[in-house]
N, C-alpha and C positions, 0 to 999 in steps of 0.2 A: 719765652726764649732765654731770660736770663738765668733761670733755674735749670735750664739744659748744659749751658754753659760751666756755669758753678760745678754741676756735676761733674763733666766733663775732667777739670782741671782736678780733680779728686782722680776720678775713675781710669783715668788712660796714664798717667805715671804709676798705679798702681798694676793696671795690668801691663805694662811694659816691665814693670821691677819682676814679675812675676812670670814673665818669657826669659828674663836674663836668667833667673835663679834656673829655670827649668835648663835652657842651654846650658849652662854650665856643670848643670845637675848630669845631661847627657854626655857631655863631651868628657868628665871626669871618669863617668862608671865607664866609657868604654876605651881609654885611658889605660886606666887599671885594668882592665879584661885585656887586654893587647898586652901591654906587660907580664899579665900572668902569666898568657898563654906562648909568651915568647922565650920565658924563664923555663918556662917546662917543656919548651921546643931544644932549646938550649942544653938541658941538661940533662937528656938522650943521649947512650949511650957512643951512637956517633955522632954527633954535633958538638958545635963550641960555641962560644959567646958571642962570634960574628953571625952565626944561624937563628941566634935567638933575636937579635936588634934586626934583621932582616924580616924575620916575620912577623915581628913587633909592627914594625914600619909597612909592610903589608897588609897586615888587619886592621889598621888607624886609617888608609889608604881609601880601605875599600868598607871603613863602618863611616867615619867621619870626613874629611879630608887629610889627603897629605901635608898642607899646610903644619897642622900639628904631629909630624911627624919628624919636626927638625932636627929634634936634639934629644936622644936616645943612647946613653948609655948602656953597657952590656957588658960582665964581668966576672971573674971567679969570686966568689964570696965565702965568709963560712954561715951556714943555716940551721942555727940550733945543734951549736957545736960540730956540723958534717960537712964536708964538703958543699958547692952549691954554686947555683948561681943570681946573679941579681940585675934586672933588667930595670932603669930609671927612666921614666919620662919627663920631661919638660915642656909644657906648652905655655903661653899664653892665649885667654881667649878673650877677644875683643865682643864691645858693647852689641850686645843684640846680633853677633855674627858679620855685622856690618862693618867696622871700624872703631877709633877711636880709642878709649883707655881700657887697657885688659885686664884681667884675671891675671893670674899667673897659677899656675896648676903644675903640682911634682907628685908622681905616681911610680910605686915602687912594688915589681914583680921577683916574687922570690919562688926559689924551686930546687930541692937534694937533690945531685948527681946521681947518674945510673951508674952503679958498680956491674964490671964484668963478672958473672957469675965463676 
């Protein structure tokens, strides 16, 4: 029994560290996918920088929570010398999803404007 124990106090803070890296691993990449894909909603030939933090906030909504959909910036930029725009995320994410002390996570979607032909 004491050997079960022992292990124990090894193997369960290790796979717990190992569920945070993963959550945070998920809630990043799709972070940044929302941001991309918000940057390049955005800088469609009829859309503006309010259309791109709306779909940004949308796709966070309905991948992860809206929780992390607080604080999303969305703006004219310039992208490699062009016109453009740039969609920021900000979250924090808390310990194991449950509470506690977070993360903090900044994800930055970039995208060149549609020129009217």
């Amino acid at each position: 029994m004491v050997d079960f124990v022992l292990v124990l106090v090894v193997l369960v803070p290790l796979f717990l560290g190992i569920l945070q890296v993963a959550l945070v691993l998920l809630v990043r990449n799709t972070l940044a996918s929302a941001a991309s894909e918000g940057a390049r909603y955005a800088a469609s030939l009829d859309r503006g920088p309010a259309d791109g933090a709306a779909r940004t906030r949308s796709q966070i909504d309905g991948a992860v929570s809206g929780r992390f959909a607080q604080d999303i910036d969305a703006h004219s930029a310039m992208v490699d010398g062009a016109p453009g725009v740039e969609v920021t995320v900000r979250a924090v994410i808390p310990a194991l999803g449950i509470g506690g002390p977070g993360i903090e996570v900044v994800v930055t979607g970039h995208a060149i404007e549609e020129q009217p032909p």
